[in-house]
PAPA-751154 format. One record per residue (C-alpha): residue in one letter; x, y, z. Coordinates in pm, whole numbers, padded with zeros to 5 digits, always signed. Example, Ala and Ser with C-alpha at 12.3 -4.5 7.8 and 13.67 -1.06 7.14 Angstrom:
2
REC torlum     c1     c2     c3
REC      a +01230 -00450 +00780
REC      s +01367 -00106 +00714
***
This chain:
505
REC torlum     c1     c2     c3
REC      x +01237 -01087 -04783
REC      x +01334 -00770 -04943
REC      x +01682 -00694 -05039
REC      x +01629 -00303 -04986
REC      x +01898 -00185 -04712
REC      x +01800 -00190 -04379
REC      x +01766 +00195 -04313
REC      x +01657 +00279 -03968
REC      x +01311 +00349 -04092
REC      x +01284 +00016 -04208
REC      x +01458 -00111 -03896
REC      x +01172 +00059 -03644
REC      x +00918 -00066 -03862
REC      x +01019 -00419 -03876
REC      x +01066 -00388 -03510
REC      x +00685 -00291 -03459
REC      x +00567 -00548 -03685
REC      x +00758 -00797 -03465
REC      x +00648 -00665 -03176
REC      x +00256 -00692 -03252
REC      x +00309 -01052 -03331
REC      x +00441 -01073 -02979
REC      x +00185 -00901 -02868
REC      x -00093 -01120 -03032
REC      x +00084 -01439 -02863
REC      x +00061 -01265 -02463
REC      x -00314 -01178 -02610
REC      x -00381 -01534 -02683
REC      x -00240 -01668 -02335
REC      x -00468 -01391 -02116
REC      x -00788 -01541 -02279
REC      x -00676 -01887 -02161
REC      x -00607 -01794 -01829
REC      x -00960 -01584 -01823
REC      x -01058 -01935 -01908
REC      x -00893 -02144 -01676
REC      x -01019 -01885 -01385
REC      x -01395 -01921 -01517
REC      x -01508 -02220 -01679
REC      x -01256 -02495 -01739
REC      x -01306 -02848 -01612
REC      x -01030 -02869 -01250
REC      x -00891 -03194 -01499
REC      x -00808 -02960 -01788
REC      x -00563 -02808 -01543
REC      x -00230 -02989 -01622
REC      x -00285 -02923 -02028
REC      x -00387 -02574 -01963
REC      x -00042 -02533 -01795
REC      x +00123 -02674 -02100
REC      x -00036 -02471 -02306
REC      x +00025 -02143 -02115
REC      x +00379 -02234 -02062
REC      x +00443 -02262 -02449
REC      x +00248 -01972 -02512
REC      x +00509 -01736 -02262
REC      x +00838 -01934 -02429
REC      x +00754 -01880 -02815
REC      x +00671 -01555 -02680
REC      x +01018 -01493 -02521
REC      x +01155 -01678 -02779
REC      x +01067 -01404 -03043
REC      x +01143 -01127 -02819
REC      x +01499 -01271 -02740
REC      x +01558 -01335 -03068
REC      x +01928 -01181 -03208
REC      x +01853 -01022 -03490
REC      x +01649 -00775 -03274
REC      x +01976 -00658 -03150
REC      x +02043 -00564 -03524
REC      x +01766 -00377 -03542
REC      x +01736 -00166 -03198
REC      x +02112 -00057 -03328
REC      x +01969 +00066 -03650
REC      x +01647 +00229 -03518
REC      x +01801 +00402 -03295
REC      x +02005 +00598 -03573
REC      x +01664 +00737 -03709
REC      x +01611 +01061 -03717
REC      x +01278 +01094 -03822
REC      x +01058 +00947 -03530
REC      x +00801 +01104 -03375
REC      x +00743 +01134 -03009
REC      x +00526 +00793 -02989
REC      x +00766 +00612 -03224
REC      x +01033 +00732 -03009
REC      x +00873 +00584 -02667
REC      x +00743 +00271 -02825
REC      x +01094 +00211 -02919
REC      x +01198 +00346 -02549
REC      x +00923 +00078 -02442
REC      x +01059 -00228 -02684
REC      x +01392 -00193 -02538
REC      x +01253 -00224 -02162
REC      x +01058 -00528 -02236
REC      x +01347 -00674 -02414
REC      x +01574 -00641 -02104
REC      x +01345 -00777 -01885
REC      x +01328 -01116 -02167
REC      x +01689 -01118 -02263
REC      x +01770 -01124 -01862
REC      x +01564 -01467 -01802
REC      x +01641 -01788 -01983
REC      x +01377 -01946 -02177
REC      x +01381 -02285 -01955
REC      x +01343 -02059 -01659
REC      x +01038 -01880 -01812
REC      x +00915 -02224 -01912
REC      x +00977 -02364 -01557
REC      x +00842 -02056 -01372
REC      x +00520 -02084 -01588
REC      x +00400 -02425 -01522
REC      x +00498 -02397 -01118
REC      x +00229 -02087 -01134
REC      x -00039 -02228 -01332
REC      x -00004 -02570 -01120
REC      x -00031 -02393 -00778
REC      x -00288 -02154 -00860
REC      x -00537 -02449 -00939
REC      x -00401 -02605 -00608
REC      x -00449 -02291 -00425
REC      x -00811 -02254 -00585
REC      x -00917 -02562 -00349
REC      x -00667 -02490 -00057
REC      x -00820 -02207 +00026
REC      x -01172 -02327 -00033
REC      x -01027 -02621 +00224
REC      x -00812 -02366 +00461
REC      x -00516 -02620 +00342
REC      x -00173 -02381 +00356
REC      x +00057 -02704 +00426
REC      x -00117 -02920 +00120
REC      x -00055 -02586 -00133
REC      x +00294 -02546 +00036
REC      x +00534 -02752 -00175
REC      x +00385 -02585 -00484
REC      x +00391 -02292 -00327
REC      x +00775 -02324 -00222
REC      x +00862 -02443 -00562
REC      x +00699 -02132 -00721
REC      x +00902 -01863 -00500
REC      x +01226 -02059 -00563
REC      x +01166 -01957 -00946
REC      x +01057 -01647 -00876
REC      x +01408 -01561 -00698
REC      x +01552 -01692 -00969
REC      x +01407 -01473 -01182
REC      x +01438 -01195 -00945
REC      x +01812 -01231 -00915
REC      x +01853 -01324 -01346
REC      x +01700 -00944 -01358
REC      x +01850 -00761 -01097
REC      x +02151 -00846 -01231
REC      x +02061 -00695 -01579
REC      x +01879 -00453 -01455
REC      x +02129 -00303 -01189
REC      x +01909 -00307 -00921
REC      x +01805 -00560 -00568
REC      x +01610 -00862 -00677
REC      x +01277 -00725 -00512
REC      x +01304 -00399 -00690
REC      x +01360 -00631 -01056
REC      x +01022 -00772 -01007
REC      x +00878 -00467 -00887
REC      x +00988 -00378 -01240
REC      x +00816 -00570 -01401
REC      x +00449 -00385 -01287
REC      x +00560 -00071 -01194
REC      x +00856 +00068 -01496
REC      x +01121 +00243 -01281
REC      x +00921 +00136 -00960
REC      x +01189 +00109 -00662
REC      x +01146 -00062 -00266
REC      x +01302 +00284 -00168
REC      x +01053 +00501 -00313
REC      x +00776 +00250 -00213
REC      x +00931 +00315 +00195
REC      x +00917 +00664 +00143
REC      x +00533 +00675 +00105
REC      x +00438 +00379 +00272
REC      x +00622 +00545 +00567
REC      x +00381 +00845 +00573
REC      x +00086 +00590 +00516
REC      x +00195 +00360 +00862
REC      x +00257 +00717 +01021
REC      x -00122 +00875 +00950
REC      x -00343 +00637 +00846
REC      x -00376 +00419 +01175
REC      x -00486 +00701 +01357
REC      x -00739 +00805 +01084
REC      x -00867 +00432 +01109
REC      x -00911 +00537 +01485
REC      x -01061 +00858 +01419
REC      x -01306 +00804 +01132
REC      x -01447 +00479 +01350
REC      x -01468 +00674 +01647
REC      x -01694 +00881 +01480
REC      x -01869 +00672 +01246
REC      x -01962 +00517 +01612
REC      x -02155 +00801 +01735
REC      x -02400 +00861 +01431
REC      x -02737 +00717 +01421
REC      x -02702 +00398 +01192
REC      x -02953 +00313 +00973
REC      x -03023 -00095 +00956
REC      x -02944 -00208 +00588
REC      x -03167 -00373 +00340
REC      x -03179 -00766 +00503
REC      x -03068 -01034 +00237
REC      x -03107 -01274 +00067
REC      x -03031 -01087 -00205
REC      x -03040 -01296 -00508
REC      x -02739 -01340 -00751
REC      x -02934 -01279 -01072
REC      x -03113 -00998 -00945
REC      x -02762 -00884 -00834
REC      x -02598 -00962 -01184
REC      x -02901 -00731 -01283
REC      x -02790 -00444 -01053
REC      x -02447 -00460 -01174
REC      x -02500 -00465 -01538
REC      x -02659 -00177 -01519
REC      x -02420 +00047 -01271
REC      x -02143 -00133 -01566
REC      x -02350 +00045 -01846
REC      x -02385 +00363 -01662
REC      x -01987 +00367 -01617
REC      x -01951 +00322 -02000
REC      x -01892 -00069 -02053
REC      x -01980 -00202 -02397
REC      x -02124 -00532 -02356
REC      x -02046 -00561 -02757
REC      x -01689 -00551 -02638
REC      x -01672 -00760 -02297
REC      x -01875 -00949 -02055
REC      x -01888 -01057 -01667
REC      x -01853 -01398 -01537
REC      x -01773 -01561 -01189
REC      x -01482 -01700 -01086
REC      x -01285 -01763 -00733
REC      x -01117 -01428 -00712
REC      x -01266 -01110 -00913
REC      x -01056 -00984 -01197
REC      x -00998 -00832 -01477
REC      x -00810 -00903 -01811
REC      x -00856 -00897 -02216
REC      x -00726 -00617 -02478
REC      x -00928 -00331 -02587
REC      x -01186 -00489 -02831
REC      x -01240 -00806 -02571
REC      x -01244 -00721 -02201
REC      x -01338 -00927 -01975
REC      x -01417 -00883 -01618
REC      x -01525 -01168 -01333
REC      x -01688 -01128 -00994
REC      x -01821 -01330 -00700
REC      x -02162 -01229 -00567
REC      x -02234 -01255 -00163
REC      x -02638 -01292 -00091
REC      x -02550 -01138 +00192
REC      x -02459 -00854 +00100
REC      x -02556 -00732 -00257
REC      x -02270 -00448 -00218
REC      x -02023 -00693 -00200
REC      x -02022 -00824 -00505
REC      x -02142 -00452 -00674
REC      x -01851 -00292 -00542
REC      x -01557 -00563 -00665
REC      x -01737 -00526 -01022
REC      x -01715 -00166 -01022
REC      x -01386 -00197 -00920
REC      x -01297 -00457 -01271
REC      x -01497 -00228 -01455
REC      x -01279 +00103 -01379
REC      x -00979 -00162 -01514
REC      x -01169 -00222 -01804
REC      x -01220 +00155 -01931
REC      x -00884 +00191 -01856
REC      x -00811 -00076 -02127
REC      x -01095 +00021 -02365
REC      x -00957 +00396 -02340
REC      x -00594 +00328 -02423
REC      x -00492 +00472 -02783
REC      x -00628 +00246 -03028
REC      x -00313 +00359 -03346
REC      x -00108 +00209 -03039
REC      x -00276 -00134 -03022
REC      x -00099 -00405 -03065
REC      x +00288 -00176 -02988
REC      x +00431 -00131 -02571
REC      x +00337 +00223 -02635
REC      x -00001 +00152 -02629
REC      x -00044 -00037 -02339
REC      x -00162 +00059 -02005
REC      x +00154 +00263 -01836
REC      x +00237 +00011 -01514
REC      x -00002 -00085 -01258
REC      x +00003 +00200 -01024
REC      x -00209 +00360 -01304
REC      x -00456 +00066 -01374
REC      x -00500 +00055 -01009
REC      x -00565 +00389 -00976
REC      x -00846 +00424 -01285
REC      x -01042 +00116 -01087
REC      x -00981 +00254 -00725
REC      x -01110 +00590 -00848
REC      x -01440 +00418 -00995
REC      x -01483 +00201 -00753
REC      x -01409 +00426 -00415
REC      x -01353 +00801 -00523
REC      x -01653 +00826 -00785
REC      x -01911 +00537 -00695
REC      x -01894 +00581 -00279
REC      x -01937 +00968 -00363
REC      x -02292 +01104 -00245
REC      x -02413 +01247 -00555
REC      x -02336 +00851 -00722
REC      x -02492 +00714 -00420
REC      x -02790 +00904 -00505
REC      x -02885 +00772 -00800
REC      x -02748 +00434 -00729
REC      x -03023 +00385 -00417
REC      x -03282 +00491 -00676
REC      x -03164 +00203 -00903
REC      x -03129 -00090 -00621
REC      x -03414 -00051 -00510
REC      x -03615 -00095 -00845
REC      x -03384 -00408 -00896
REC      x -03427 -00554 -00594
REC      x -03825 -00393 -00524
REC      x -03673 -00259 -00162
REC      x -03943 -00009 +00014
REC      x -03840 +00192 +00317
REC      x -03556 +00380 +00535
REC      x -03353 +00084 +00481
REC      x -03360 +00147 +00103
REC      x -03297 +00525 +00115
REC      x -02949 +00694 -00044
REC      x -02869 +00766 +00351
REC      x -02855 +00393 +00384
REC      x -02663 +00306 +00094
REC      x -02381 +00588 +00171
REC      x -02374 +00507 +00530
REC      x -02328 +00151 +00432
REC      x -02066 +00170 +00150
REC      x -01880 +00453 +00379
REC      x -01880 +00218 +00685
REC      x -01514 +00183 +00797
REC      x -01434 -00124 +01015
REC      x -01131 -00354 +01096
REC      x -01208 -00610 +00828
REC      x -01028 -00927 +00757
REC      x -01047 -00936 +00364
REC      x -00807 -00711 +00145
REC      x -01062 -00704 -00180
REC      x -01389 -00630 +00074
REC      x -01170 -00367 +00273
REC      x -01333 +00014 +00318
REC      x -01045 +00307 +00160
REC      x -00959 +00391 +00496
REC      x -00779 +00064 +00602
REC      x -00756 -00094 +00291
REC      x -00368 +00079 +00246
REC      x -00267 -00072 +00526
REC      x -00346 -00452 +00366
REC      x -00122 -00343 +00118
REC      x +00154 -00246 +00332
REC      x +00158 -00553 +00556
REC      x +00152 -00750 +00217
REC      x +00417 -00530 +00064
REC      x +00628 -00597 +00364
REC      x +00581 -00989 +00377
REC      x +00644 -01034 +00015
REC      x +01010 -00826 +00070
REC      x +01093 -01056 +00338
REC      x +01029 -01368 +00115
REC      x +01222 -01223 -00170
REC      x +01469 -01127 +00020
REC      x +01535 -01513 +00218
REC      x +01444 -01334 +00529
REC      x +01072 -01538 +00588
REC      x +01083 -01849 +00519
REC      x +00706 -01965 +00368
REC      x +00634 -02227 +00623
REC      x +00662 -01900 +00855
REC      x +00431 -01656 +00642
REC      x +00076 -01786 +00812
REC      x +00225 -01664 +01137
REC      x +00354 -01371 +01014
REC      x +00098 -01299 +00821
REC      x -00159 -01311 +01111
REC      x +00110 -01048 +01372
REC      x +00114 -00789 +01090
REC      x -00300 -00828 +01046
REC      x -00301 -00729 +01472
REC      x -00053 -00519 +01422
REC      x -00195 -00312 +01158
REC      x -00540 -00351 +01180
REC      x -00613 -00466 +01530
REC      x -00784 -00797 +01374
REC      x -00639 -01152 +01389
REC      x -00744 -01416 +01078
REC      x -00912 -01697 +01235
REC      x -00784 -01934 +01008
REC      x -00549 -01957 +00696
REC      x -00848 -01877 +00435
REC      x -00906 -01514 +00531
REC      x -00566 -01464 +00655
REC      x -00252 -01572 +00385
REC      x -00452 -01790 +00151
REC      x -00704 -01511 +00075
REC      x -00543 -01346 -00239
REC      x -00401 -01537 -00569
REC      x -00142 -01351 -00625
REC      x +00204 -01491 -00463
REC      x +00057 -01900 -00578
REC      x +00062 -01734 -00906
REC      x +00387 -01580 -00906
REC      x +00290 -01232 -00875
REC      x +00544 -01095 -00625
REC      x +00645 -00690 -00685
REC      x +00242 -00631 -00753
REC      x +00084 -00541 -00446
REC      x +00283 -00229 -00365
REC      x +00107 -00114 -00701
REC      x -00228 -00133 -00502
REC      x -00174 +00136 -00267
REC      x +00021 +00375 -00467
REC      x -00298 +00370 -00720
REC      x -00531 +00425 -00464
REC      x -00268 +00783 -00407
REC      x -00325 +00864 -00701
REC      x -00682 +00830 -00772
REC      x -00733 +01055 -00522
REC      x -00530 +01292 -00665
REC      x -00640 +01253 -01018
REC      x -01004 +01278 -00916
REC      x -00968 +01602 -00687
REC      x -00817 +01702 -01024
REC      x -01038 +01588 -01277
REC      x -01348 +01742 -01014
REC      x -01166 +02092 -01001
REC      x -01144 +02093 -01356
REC      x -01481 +01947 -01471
REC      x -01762 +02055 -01255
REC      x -01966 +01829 -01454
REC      x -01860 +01529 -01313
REC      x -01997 +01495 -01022
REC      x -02363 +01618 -01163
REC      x -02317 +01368 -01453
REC      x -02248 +01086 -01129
REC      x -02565 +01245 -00999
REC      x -02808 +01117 -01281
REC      x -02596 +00781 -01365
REC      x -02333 +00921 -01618
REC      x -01988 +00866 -01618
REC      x -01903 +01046 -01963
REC      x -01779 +01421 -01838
REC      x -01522 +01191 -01593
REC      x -01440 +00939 -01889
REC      x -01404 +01218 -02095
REC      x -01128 +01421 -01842
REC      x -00924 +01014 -01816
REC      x -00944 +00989 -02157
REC      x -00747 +01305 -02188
REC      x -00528 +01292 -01934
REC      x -00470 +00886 -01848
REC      x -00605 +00679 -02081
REC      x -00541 +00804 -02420
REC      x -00176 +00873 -02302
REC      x -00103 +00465 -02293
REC      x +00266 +00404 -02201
REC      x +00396 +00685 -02355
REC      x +00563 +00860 -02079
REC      x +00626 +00716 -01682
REC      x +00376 +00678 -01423
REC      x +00496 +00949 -01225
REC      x +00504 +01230 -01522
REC      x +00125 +01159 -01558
REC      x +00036 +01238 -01250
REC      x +00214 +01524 -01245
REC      x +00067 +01618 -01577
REC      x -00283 +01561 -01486
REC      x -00286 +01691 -01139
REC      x +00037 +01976 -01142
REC      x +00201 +01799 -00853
REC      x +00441 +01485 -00816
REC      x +00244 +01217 -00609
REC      x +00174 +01334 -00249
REC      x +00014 +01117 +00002
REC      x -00137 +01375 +00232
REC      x -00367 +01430 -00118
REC      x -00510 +01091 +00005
REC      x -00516 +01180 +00392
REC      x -00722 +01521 +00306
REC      x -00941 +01331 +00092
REC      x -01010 +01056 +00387
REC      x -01065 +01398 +00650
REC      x -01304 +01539 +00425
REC      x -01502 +01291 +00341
REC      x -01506 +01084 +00656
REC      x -01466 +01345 +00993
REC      x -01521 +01694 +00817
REC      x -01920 +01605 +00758
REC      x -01937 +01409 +01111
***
């Protein structure tokens, strides 16, 4: 090691070269859950939880280390950063508090109850088995409190707003009750409203299945291609519950096809893929630094909800998509026709399944979810208790009851794997991709004639410029009001749902 003085230059750069390294290590764990999710063997599960679990605490390890303390002291004295040097610094120091605030054991602990419930839960809901993934399940939220309460005492804030935190940077339950409010206040009567109407038009019968899966993988590639994936730098591959995860050079997105339905299946990879521009847009001098990564969830939600329900459900996409399916699939007739296809992926109903839900009631998943997770948090529902409640809030909001335990509480991954604070992040990106696309349409004219003919660069162009290439360099809420000249407003989303869904009835 050099004996030059540590001048806070030489401080911020050490502190980015430690910080890639760190960086390289989370890298190496996302490809081995991709793995787990995809391909490996159910009796690799135990190692893979080892391996994951060493992966996060040599990780933490290196970002708790205390001779980073030396180092943010003397970086901060510099005088000579620029504005991204200065927020990737801004954006070390954040993920350092959220480390420093959790001891490794806990990280350790927290890890393996995760990866050993989300393999449970894989089969439990396949089985409709809530009280065989329960003790797994319990043992998981009793380390996520932990956590919770390790960083809400660093942080200065509740438990549930520490692990909000952690997807949403500066995210807070109050602000979350403020819109949410506004959403339980309008959006069950639009639900009303825009089926009401929907109920009165002339429906045209869909395209009968089966609709086979590689003819379907087929379909998708394609719509992927037109959206601007680079198969050189990703792929698609099934797995239990669509996602999507990687870094910039290597993104990789899954999906689950229903023969039913080829839409299905269309729709939830269009909805990965809008994730994965995000990440292939984000600025590449930024890599492997916090600056450079995606800026919270809110935003990554938002770039996929604005493919997947703002750009792709539009008419001039549906257009050309019609033309494509029926090529792929050799369809002939008024079932076939871009009528069809936009009545069907318009159709708003009272659906059971959060990930197959319509943009009209889908918020109001979110919401219930939002609400639930809270209440465990916060002691008040105990999880023995959450199938019940889980089911009331499902009739309450949407006027439909689960059946059973695999389409009501089992039917997302994210609280067997830990994820509590994340679904609030759903909802407030489907806000803003309205927002940013009644923006980005305003501004380029061009997008919605380059949807018309299958091309996605004038809008990729427009989020490049005013999401993407901005990674994490300044909060969620600042780009938004950036991109669109306003702070984020709900009623952007309700006037986007009366236009589109009553104004043309």
């Amino acid at each position: 090691m050099s004996n030059a003085p540590l001048t806070p230059r030489r401080a911020y750069q050490d502190l980015e070269r430690r910080f890639a390294r760190m960086n390289l290590v989370r890298d190496a764990a996302t490809f081995l859950e991709w793995d787990a999710a995809t391909c490996m063997p159910e009796g690799g599960a135990d190692a893979r939880a080892d391996q994951l679990a060493t992966l996060r605490v040599v990780r933490h390890e290196l970002l708790t280390d205390p001779a980073l303390g030396e180092l943010f002291g003397r970086a901060s004295e510099a005088a000579d950063l620029d504005p991204w040097e200065q927020a990737n610094l801004r954006e070390m120091r954040r993920e350092r508090v959220h480390a420093t605030a959790v001891p490794a054991a806990l990280v350790e602990a927290r890890s393996q109850a995760s990866s050993a419930c989300e393999m449970r839960w894989r089969t439990a809901r396949r089985k409709n088995d809530f009280a065989g993934l329960l003790p797994l399940f319990e043992e998981v939220l009793k380390l996520t409190r932990e956590v919770a309460a390790a960083k809400s005492e660093a942080l200065g804030v509740t438990p549930y707003d520490a692990l909000v935190d952690e997807w949403e940077p500066g995210g807070r339950a109050e602000d979350i009750d403020r819109v949410f409010a506004q959403i339980e206040d309008f959006q069950p009567r639009l639900v009303d409203r825009v089926i009401e109407s929907q109920g009165r038009a002339v429906r045209i019968e869909p395209p009968m299945g089966p609709f086979a899966a590689d003819r379907q993988r087929a379909l998708a590639e394609r719509v992927m291609r037109a959206l601007g994936f680079d198969f050189e730098h990703g792929r698609l591959d099934l797995s239990a519950h669509p996602f999507c995860v990687g870094v910039p050079e290597d993104v990789r997105i899954t999906t689950r096809w229903d023969e039913s339905d080829f839409t299905n299946g269309l729709f939830g990879v269009i909805h990965e893929t809008g994730h994965a521009m995000y990440e292939r847009g984000l600025p590449a001098r930024w890599r492997k630094q916090p600056v450079g990564q995606a800026r919270g969830m809110s935003t990554h939600e938002s770039q996929s909800l604005l493919f997947e329900m703002q750009a792709t459900r539009s008419p001039e996409f549906v257009g050309w998509l019609a033309g494509v399916a029926r090529e792929t699939f050799g369809g002939e007739g008024p079932a076939w026709s871009a009528a069809a296809l936009l009545q069907r992926v318009q159709r708003v109903e009272r659906s059971l399944i959060r990930i197959d839900a319509d943009e009209v009631t889908y918020p109001l998943h979110v919401v219930l979810r939002y609400r639930l997770e809270r209440a465990m948090i916060g002691g008040e529902l105990r999880l023995r208790e959450l199938p019940g409640a889980f089911a009331d809030g499902m009739q309450r909001l949407l006027g439909v009851r689960p059946p059973d335990d695999r389409d009501g509480c089992l039917q997302d991954i994210h609280w067997p794997s830990g994820l509590f604070g994340y679904f609030p992040t759903y909802t407030l990106g489907a806000l803003t991709a309205a927002q940013l696309y009644a923006s980005a349409v305003k501004a380029e004219p061009d997008i919605p004639r380059g949807l018309a003919r299958g091309d996605a660069r004038p809008l990729l162009g427009w989020l490049g410029q005013h999401v993407h290439g901005l990674g994490a360099s300044i909060p969620p809420g600042e780009i938004v009001r950036r991109a669109t000249g306003a702070p984020l407003d709900p009623q952007v989303f309700r006037r986007h749902i009366e236009r589109r869904y009553l104004d043309a009835a």
